[in-house]
C-alpha positions as protocol buffer text, in pm:
chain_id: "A"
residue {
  index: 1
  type: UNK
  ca { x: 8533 y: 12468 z: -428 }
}
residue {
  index: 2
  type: UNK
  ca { x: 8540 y: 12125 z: -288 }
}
residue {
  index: 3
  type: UNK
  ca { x: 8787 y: 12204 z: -29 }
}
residue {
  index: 4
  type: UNK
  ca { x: 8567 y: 12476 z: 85 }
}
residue {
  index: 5
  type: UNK
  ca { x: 8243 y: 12271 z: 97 }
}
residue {
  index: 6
  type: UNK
  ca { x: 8456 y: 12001 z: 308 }
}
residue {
  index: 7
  type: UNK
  ca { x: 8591 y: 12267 z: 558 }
}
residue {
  index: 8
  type: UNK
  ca { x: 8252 y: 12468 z: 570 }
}
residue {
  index: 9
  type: UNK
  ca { x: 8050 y: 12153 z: 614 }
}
residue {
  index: 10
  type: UNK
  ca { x: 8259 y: 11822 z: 760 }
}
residue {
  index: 11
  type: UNK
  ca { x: 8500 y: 11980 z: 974 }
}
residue {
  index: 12
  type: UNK
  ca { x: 8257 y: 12136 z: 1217 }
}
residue {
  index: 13
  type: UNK
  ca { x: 8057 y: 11958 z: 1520 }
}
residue {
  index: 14
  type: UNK
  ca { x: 7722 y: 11912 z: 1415 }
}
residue {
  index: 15
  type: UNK
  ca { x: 7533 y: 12050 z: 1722 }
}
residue {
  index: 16
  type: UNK
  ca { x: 7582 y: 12397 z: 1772 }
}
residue {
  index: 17
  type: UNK
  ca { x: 7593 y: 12310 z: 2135 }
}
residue {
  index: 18
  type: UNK
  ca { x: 7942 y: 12124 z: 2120 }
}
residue {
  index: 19
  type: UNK
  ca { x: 8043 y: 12403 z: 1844 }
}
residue {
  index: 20
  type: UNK
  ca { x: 7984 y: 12658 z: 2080 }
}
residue {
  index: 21
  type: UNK
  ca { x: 8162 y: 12488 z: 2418 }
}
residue {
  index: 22
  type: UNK
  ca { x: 8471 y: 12387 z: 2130 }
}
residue {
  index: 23
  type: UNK
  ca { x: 8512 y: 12786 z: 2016 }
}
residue {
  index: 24
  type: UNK
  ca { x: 8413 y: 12640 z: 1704 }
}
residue {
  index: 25
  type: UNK
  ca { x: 8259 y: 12896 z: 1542 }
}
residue {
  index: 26
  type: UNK
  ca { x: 8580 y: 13101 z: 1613 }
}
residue {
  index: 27
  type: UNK
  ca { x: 8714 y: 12921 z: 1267 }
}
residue {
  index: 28
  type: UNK
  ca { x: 8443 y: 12939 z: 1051 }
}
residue {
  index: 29
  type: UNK
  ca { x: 8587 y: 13052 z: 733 }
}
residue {
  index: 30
  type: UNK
  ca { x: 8524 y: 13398 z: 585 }
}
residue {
  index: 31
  type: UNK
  ca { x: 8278 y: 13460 z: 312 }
}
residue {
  index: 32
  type: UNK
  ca { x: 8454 y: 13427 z: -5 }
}
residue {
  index: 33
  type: UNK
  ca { x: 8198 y: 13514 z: -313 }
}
residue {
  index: 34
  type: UNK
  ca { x: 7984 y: 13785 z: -379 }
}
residue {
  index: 35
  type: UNK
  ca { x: 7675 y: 13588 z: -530 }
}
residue {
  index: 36
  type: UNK
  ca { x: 7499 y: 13291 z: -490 }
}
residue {
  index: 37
  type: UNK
  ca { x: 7248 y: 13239 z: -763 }
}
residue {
  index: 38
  type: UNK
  ca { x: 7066 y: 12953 z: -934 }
}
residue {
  index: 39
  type: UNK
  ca { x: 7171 y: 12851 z: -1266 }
}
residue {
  index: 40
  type: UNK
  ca { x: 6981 y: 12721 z: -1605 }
}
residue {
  index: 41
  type: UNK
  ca { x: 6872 y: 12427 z: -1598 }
}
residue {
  index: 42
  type: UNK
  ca { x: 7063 y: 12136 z: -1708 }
}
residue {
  index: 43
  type: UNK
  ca { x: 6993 y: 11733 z: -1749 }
}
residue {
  index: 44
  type: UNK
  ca { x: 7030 y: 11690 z: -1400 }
}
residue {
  index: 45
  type: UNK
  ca { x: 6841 y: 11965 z: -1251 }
}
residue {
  index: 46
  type: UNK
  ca { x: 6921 y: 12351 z: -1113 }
}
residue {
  index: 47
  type: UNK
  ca { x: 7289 y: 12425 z: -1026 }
}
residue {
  index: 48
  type: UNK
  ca { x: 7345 y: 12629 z: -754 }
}
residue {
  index: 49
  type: UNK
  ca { x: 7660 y: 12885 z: -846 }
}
residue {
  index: 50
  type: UNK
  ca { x: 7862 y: 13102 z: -626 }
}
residue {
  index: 51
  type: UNK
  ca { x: 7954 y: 13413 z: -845 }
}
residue {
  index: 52
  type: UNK
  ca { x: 7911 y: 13163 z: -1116 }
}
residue {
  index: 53
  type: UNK
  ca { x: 8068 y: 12877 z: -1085 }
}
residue {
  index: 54
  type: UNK
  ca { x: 7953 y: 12533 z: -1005 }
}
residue {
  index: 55
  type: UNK
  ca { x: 7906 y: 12435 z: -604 }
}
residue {
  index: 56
  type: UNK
  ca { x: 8018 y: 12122 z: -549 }
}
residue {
  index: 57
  type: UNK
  ca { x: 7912 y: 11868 z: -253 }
}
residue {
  index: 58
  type: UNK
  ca { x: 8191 y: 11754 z: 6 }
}
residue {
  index: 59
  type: UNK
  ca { x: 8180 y: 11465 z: -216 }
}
residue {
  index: 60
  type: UNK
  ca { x: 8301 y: 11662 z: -516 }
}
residue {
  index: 61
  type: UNK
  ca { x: 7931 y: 11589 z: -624 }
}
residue {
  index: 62
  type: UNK
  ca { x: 7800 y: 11911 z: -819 }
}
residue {
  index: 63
  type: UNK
  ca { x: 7460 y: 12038 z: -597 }
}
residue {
  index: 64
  type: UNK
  ca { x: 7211 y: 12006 z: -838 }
}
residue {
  index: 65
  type: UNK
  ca { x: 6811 y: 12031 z: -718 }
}
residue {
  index: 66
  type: UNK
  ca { x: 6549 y: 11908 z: -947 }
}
residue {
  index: 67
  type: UNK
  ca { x: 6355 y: 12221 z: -899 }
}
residue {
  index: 68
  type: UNK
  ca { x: 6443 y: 12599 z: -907 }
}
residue {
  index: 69
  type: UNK
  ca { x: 6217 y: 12711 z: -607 }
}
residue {
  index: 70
  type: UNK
  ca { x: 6464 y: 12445 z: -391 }
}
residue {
  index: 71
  type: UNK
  ca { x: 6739 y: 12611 z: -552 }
}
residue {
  index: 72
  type: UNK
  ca { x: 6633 y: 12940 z: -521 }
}
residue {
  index: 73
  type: UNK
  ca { x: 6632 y: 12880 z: -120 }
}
residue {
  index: 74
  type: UNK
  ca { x: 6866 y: 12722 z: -74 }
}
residue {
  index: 75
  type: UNK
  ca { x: 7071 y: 13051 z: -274 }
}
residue {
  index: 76
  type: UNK
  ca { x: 6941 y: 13236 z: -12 }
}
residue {
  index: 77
  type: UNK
  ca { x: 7081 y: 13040 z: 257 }
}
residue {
  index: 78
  type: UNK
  ca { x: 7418 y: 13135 z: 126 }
}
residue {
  index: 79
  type: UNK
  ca { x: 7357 y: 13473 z: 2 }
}
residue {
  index: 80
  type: UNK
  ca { x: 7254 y: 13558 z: 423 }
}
residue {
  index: 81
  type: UNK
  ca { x: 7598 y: 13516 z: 517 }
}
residue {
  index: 82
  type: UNK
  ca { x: 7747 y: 13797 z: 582 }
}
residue {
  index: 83
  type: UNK
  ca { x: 8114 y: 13789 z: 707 }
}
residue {
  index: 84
  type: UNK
  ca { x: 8141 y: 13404 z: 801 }
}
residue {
  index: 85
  type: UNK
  ca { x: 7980 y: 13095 z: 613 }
}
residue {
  index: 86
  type: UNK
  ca { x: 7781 y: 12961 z: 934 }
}
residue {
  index: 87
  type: UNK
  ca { x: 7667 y: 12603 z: 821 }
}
residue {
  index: 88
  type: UNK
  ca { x: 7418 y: 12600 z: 1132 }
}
residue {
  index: 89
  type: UNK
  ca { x: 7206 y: 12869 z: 999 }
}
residue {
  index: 90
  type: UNK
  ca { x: 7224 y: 12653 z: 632 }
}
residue {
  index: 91
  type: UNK
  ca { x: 7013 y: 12360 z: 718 }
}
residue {
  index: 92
  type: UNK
  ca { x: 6860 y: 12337 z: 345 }
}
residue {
  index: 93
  type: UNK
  ca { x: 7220 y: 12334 z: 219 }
}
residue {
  index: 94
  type: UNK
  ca { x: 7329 y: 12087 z: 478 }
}
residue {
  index: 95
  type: UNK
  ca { x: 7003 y: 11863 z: 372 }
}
residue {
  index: 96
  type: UNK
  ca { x: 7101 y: 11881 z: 13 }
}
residue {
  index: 97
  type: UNK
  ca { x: 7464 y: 11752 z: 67 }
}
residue {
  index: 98
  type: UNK
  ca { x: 7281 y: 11452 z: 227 }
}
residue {
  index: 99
  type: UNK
  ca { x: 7063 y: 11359 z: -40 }
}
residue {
  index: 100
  type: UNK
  ca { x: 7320 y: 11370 z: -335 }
}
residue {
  index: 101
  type: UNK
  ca { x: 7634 y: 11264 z: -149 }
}
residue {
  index: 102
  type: UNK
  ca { x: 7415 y: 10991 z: 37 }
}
residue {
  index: 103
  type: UNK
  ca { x: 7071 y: 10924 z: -4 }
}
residue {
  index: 104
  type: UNK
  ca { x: 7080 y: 10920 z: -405 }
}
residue {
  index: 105
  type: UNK
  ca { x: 7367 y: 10655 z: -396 }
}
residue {
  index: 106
  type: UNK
  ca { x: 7195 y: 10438 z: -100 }
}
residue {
  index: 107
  type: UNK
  ca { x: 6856 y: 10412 z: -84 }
}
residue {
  index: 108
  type: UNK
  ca { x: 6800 y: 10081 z: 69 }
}
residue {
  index: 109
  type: UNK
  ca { x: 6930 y: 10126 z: 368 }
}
residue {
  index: 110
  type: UNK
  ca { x: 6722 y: 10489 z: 432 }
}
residue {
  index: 111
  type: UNK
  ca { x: 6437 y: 10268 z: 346 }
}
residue {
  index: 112
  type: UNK
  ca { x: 6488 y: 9992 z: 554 }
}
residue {
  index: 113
  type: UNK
  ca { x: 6560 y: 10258 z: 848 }
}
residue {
  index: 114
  type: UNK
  ca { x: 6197 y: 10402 z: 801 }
}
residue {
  index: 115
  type: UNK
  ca { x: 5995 y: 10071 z: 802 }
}
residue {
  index: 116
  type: UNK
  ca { x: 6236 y: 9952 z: 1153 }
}
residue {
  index: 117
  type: UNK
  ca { x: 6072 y: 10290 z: 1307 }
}
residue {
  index: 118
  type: UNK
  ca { x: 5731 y: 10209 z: 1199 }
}
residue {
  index: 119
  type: UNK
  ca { x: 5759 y: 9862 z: 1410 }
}
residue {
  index: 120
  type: UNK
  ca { x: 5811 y: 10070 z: 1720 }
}
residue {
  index: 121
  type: UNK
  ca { x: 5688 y: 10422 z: 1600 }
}
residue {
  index: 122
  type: UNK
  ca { x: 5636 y: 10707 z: 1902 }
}
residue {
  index: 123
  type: UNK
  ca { x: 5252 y: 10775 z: 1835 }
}
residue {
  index: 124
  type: UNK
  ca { x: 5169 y: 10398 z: 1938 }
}
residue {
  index: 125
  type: UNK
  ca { x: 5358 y: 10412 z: 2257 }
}
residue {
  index: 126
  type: UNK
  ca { x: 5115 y: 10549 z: 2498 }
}
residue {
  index: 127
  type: UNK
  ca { x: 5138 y: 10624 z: 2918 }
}
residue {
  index: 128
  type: UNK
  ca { x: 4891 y: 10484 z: 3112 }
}
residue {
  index: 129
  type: UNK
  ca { x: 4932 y: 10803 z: 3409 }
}
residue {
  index: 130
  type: UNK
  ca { x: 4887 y: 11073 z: 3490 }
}
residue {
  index: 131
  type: UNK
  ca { x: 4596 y: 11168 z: 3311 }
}
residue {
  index: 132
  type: UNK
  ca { x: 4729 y: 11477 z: 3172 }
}
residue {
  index: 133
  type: UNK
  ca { x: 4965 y: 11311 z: 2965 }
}
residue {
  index: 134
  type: UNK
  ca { x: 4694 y: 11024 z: 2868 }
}
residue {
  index: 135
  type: UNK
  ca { x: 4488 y: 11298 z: 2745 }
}
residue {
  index: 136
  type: UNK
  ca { x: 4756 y: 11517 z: 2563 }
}
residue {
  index: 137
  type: UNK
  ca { x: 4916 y: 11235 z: 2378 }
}
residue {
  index: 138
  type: UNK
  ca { x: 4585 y: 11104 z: 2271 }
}
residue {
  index: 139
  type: UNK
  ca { x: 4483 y: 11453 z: 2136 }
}
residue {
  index: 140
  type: UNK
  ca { x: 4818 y: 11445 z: 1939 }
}
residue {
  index: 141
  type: UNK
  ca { x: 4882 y: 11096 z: 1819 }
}
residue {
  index: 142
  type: UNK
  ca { x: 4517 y: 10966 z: 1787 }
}
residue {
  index: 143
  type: UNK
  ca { x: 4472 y: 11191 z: 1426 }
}
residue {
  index: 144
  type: UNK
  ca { x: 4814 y: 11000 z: 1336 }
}
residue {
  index: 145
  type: UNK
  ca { x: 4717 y: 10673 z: 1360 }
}
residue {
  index: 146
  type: UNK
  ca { x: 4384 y: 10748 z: 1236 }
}
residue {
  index: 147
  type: UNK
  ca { x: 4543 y: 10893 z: 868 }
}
residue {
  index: 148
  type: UNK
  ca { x: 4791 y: 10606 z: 895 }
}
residue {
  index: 149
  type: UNK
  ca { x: 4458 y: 10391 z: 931 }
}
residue {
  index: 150
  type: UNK
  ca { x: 4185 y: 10542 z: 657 }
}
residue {
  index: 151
  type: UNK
  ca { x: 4448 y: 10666 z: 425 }
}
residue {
  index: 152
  type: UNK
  ca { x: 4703 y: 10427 z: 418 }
}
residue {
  index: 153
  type: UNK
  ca { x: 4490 y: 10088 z: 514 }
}
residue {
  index: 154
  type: UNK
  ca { x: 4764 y: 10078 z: 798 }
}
residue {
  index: 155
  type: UNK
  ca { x: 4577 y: 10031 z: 1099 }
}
residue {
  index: 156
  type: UNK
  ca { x: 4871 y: 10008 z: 1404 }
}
residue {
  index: 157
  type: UNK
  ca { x: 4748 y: 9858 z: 1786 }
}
residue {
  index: 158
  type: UNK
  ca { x: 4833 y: 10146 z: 2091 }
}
residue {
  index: 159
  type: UNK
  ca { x: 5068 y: 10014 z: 2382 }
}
residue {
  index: 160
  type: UNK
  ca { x: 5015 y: 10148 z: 2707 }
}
residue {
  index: 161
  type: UNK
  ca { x: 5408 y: 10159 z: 2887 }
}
residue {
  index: 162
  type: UNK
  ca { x: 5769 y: 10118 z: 2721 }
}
residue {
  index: 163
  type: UNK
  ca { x: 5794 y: 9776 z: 2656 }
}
residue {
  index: 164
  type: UNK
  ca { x: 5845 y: 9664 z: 2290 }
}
residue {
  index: 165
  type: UNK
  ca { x: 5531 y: 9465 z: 2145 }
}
residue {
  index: 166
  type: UNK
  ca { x: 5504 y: 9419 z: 1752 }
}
residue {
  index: 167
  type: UNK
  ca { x: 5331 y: 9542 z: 1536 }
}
residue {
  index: 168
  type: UNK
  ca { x: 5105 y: 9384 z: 1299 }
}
residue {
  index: 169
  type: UNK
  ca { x: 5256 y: 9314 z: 987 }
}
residue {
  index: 170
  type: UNK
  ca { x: 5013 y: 9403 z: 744 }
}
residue {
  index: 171
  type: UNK
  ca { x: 5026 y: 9755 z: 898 }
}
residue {
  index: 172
  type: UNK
  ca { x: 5415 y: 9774 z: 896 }
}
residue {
  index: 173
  type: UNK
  ca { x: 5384 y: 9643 z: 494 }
}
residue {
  index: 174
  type: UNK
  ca { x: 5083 y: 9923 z: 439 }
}
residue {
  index: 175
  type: UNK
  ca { x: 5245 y: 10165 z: 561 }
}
residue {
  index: 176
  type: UNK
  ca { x: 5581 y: 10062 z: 433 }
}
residue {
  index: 177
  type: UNK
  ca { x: 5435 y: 10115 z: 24 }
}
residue {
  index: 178
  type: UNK
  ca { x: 5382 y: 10514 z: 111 }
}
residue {
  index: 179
  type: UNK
  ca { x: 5750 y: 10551 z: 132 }
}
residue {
  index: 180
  type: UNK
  ca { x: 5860 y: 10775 z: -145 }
}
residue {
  index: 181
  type: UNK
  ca { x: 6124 y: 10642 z: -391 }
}
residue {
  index: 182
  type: UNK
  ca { x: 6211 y: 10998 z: -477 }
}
residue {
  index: 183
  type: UNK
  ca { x: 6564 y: 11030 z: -313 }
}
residue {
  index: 184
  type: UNK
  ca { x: 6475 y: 11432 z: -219 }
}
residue {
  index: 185
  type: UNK
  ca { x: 6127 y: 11311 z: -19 }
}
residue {
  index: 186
  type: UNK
  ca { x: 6330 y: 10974 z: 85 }
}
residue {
  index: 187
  type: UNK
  ca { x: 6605 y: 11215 z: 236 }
}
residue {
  index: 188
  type: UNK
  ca { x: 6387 y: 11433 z: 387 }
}
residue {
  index: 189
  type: UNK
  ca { x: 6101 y: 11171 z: 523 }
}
residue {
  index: 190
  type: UNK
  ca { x: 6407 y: 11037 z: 702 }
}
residue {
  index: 191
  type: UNK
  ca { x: 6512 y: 11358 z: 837 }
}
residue {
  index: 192
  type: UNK
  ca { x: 6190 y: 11434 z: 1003 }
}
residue {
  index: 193
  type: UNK
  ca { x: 6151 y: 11085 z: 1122 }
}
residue {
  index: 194
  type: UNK
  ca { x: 6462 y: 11170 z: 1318 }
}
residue {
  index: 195
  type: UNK
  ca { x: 6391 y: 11467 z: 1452 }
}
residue {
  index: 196
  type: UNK
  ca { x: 6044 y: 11348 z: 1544 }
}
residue {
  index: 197
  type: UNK
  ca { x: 6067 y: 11019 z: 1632 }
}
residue {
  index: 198
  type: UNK
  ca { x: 5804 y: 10912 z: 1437 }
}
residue {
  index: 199
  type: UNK
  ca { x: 5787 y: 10746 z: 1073 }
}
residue {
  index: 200
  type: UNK
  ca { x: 5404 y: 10775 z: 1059 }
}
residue {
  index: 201
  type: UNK
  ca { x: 5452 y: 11200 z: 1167 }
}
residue {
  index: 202
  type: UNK
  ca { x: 5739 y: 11201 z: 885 }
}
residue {
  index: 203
  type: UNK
  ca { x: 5519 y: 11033 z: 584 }
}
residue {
  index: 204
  type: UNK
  ca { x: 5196 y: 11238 z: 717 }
}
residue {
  index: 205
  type: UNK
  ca { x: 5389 y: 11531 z: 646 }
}
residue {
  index: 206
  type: UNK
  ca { x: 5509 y: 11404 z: 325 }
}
residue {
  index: 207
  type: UNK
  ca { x: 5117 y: 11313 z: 223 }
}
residue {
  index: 208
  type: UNK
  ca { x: 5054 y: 11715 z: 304 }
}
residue {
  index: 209
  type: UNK
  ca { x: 4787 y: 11519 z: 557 }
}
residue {
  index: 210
  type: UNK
  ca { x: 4918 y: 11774 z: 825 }
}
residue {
  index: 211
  type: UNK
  ca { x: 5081 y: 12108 z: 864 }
}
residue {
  index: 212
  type: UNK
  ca { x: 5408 y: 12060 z: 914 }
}
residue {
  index: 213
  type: UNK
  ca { x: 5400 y: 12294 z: 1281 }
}
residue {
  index: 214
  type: UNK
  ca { x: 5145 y: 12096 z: 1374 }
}
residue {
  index: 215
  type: UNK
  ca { x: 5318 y: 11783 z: 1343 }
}
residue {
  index: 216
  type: UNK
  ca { x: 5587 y: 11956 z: 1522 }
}
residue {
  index: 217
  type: UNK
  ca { x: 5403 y: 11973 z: 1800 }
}
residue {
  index: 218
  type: UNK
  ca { x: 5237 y: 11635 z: 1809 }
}
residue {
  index: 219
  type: UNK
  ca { x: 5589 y: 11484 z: 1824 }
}
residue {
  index: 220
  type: UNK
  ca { x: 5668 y: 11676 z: 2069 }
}
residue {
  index: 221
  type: UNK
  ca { x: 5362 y: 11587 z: 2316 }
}
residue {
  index: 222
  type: UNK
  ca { x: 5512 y: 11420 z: 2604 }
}
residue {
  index: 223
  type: UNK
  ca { x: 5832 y: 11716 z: 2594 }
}
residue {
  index: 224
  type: UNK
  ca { x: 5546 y: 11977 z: 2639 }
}
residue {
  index: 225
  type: UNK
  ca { x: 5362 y: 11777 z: 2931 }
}
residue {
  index: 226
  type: UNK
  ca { x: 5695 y: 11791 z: 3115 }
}
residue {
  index: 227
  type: UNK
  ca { x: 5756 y: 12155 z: 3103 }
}
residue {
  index: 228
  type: UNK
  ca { x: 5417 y: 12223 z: 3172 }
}
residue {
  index: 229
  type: UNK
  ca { x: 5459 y: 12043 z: 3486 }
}
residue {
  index: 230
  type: UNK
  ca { x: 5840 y: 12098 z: 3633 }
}
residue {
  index: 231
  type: UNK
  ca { x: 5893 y: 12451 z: 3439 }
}
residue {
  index: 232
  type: UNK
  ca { x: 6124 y: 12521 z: 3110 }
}
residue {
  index: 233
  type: UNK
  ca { x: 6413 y: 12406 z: 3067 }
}
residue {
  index: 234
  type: UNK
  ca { x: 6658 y: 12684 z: 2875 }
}
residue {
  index: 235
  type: UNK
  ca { x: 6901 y: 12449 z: 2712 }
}
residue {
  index: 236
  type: UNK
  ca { x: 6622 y: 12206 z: 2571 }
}
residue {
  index: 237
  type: UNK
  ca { x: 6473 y: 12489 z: 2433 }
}
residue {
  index: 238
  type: UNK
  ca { x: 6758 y: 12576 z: 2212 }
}
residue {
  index: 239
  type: UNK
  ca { x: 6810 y: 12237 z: 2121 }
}
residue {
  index: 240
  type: UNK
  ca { x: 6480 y: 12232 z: 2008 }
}
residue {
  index: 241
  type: UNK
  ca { x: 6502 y: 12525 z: 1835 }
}
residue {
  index: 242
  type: UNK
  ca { x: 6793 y: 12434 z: 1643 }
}
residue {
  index: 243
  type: UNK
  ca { x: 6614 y: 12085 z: 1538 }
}
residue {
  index: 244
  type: UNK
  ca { x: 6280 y: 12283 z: 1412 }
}
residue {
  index: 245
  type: UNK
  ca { x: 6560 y: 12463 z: 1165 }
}
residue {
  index: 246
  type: UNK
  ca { x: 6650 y: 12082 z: 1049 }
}
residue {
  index: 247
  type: UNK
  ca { x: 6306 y: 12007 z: 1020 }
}
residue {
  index: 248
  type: UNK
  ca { x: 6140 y: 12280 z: 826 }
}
residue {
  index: 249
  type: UNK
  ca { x: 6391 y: 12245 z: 612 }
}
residue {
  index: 250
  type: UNK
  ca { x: 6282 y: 11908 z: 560 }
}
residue {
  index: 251
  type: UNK
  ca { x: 5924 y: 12007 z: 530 }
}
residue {
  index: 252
  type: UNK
  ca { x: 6052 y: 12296 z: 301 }
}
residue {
  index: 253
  type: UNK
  ca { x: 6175 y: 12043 z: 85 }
}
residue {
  index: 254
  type: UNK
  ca { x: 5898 y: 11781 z: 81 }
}
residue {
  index: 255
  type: UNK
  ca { x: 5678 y: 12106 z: 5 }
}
residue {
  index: 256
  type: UNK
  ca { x: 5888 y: 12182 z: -290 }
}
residue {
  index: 257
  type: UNK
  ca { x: 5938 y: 11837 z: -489 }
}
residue {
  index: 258
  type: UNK
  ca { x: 5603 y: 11697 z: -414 }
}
């Protein structure tokens, strides 16, 4: 099973772009069980079992989730396959490989990532033209900062242009106490930071403070303003769609183990 999970899930590009320009998905291998079910629970959580037996991690780590509804979808994931095992359309699968073979063994330096992004964090990086843009970013960033300020006691300045300037301190350290020790919201607080840009979007999310489509769209303010100016662009598009995949799955999960 190992070998499988290593093939399936390391020895493919990671953007579906390059996959698709490599003839990538030409090799994905062939679908190889007939169920994929959710076991009983044992000490360390749900196991998730293809025709019964124990999936393991490309770390030869067995996938355990600490709560069946997480298992349960993430069984789904591989029960949709249908002729090929397609990791790109398994992003909860993918997520879960990260938090067990990485996160749970490493914390610290997930951690230390998220409080770095809050010292230059997306939502306090504002344009000072054309108007447009001054108005849609403050529309989507201003209810960010203000949660970050009322419910976290983290009140972080606005900078008009590109150029780093620090943050306070006290609203880095505020901020940095709502980070959640829980390796499966650590893993996927970090994820959505990523995708987003944005540590404050990620742990708003996490706080259920804002619906996780909405914050998709906040983060994506200035990408918006663009298009709504110059047109849309195809192939940004699809990379964007393949990212929301990566980050519901996050909010999937922060929904789940909260």
């Amino acid at each position: 099973m190992r070998e499988f999970m290593e093939e399936i899930f390391i020895n493919q590009p990671l953007d579906p772009m390059v996959s698709a320009r490599q003839g990538a998905r030409a090799s994905l291998r062939k679908r190889f069980y007939k169920q994929a079910q959710v076991g009983e629970k044992t000490a360390d959580g749900f196991p998730l079992l293809l025709d019964g037996k124990q999936v393991m991690t490309p770390a030869r780590k067995a996938l355990v989730v600490p709560v069946r509804e997480l298992g349960e979808a993430i069984a789904k994931e591989w029960q949709a396959q249908v002729e090929v095992i397609d990791p790109f359309a398994m992003p909860l699968t993918r997520l879960a490989n990260v938090v067990i073979d990485g996160v749970a063994a490493k914390p610290e330096p997930i951690i230390a990532e998220i409080v770095q992004y809050l010292g230059s964090d997306l939502v306090c990086y504002r344009a000072d033209t054309p108007a447009g843009l001054v108005d849609m970013q403050k529309a989507e960033w201003d209810p960010v900062l203000a949660w970050a300020r009322d419910a976290l006691g983290a009140r972080f300045i606005q900078i008009e242009g590109v150029v780093f300037a620090a943050q306070p301190e006290e609203a880095i350290a505020a901020a940095s106490a709502s980070i959640p020790k829980d390796v499966w919201r650590l893993g996927a607080v970090a994820s959505i930071m990523t995708l987003t840009g944005s540590a404050l979007i990620a742990l708003a999310v996490d706080a259920g403070a804002f619906d996780p489509a909405a914050a998709w769209k906040a983060a994506h303010a200035d990408e918006d303003y663009q298009m709504a100016q110059w047109g849309l662009d195809d192939m940004a598009l699809i990379r964007r769609e393949n990212r929301f995949a990566e980050y519901m799955a996050a909010a999937t999960v922060l929904k789940l183990v909260r």
